[in-house]
C-alpha positions in Angstrom: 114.9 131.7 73.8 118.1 132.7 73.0 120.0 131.4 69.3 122.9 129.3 69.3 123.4 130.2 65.4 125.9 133.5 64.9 126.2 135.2 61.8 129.7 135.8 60.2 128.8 139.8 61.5 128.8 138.6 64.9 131.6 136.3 64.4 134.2 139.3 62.6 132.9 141.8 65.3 134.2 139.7 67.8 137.4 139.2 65.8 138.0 143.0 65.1 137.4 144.1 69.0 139.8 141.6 70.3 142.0 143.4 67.6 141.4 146.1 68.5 142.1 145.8 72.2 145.1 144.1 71.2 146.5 147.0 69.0 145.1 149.8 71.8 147.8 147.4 74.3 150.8 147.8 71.9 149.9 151.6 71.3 149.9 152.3 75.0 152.9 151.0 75.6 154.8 153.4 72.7 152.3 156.1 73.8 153.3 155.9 77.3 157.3 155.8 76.9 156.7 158.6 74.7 155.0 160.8 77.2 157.5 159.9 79.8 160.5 160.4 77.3 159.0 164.1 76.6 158.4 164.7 80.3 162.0 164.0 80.8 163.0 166.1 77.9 161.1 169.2 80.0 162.9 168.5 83.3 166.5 169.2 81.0 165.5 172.4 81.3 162.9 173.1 83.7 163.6 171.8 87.5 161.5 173.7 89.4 157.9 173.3 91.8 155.9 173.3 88.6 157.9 170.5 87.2 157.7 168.4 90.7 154.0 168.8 90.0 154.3 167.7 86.4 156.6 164.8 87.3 154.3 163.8 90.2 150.9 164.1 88.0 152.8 161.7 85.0 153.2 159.1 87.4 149.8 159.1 88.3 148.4 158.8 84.9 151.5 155.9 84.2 149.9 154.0 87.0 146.1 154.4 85.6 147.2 153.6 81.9 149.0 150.3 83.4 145.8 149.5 85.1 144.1 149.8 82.1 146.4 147.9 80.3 146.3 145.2 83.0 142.7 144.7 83.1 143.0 144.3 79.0 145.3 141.6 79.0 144.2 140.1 82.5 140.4 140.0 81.8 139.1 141.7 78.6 141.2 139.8 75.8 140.7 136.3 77.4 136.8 136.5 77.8 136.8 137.6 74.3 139.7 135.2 72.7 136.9 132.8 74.8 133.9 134.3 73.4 135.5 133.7 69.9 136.2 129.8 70.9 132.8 129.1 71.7 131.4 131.3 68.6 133.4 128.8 66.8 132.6 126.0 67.6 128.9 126.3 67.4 129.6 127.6 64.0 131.6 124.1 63.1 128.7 122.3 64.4 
């Protein structure tokens, strides 16, 4: 039968993942304008089939990384800002 007592471990590894996701969203986003910014920077230069390819490819891993990022904030970081509620609370009690 399972325990409805959590130890302050359980309770702060909660609290650091759902930090951790959070952070992993905000680096995303910088990592992702950076890696289109530099992909820009290389078609200054360099407009030719190769490049297409590049451009074409980078839009492909944009889309996944925002996928990612939507599943995070859409499903991830509520169960777990829910998880924390309800670790809470049968802490308080």
């Amino acid at each position: 039968m399972p325990s409805n007592d959590f130890d302050i471990a359980q309770i702060e590894r909660v609290h650091e993942f759902e930090r951790r996701c959070k952070t992993y969203q905000e680096m995303r986003t910088v990592l992702t304008d950076r890696f289109r910014k530099a992909v820009e920077t290389v078609g200054e230069t360099w407009k030719d089939a190769d490049y297409r390819k590049i451009v074409e490819l980078s839009e492909t891993v944009e889309l996944q990384l925002r996928a990612a990022g939507r599943v995070v904030d859409e499903r991830l970081v509520p169960l777990l800002e829910r998880t924390r509620k309800i670790i809470d609370e049968k802490n308080r009690r």
